[in-house]
N, C-alpha and C positions, 0 to 999 in steps of 0.2 A: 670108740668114744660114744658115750652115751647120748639121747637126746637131749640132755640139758643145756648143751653148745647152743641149743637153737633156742629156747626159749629166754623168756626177758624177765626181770625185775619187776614186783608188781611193787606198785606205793606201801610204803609200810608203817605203820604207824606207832605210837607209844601204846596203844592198846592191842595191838596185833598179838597174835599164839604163837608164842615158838614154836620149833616143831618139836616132835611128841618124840619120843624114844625108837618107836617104830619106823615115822619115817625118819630119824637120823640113822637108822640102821639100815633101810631103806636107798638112801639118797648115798650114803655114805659109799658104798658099792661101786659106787661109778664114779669117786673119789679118793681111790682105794689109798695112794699117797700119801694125803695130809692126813693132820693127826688132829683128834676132839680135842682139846687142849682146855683145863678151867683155867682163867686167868681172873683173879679177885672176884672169883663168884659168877663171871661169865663165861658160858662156852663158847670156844672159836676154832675156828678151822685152820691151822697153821702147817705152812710147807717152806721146806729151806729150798730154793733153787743153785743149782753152780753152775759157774761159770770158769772161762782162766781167765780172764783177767777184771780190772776195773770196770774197763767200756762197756764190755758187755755185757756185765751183772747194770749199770747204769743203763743199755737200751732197753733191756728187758724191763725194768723198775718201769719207763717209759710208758710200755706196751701196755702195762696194765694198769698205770696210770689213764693211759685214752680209753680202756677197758670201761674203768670207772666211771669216769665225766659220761662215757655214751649211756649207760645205764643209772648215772645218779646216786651209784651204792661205790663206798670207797671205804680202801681196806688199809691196817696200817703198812708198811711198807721200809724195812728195814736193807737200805745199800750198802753193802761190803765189796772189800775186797774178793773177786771171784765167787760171789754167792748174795740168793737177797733173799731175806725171809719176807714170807707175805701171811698175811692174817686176815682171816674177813670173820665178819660179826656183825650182826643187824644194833646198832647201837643206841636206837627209840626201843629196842623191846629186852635189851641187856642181856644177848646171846644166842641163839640159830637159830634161824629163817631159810624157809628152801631157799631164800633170795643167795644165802652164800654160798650153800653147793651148787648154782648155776653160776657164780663167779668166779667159783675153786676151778670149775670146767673148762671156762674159757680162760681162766688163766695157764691151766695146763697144757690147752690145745696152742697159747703162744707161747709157750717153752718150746715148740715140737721145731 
């Protein structure tokens, strides 16, 4: 795992840079999993988790629920049966911020 586990969210603002092509090629490496995904003209980082049953795709939703709240960035968060897609995207600047390949990270590292 990379060191992105370790580092934190910085403020992000409506004027903030995405990140540049380089480092989404860059970053993305050590998020080899999810997928750049455009969704209405934004890009986002998108991963299906599985699970077998409801509870568990339900704790893990959880996990990166408290993920969120400690860092202040929240992704959207789709609960199924045996499986939850999660999505992150810096939503002040309308698509990728290093902010979401360090949350793609720790969200990986709580699937493990």
């Amino acid at each position: 795992m990379s060191g992105l586990t370790e580092q934190h969210c910085e403020a992000c603002s409506a004027g903030a840079p995405r990140a540049t092509d380089e480092e989404k090629r860059v970053l993305h490496k050590d998020v080899e999993d999810w997928d750049i995904l455009d969704v209405n003209g934004e890009e986002q980082l998108r991963r299906v988790f599985k699970f077998r049953n409801f509870a568990q795709a339900l704790a893990f939703a959880n996990k990166v629920g408290e993920l969120a709240e400690a860092e202040d960035h929240h992704p959207a968060i789709l609960v199924e049966y045996g499986k939850v897609t999660v999505s992150w995207w810096t939503h002040a600047i309308g698509g990728l911020h290093k902010n979401d390949f360090i949350m793609a990270a720790r969200t990986d590292l709580a699937y493990r």
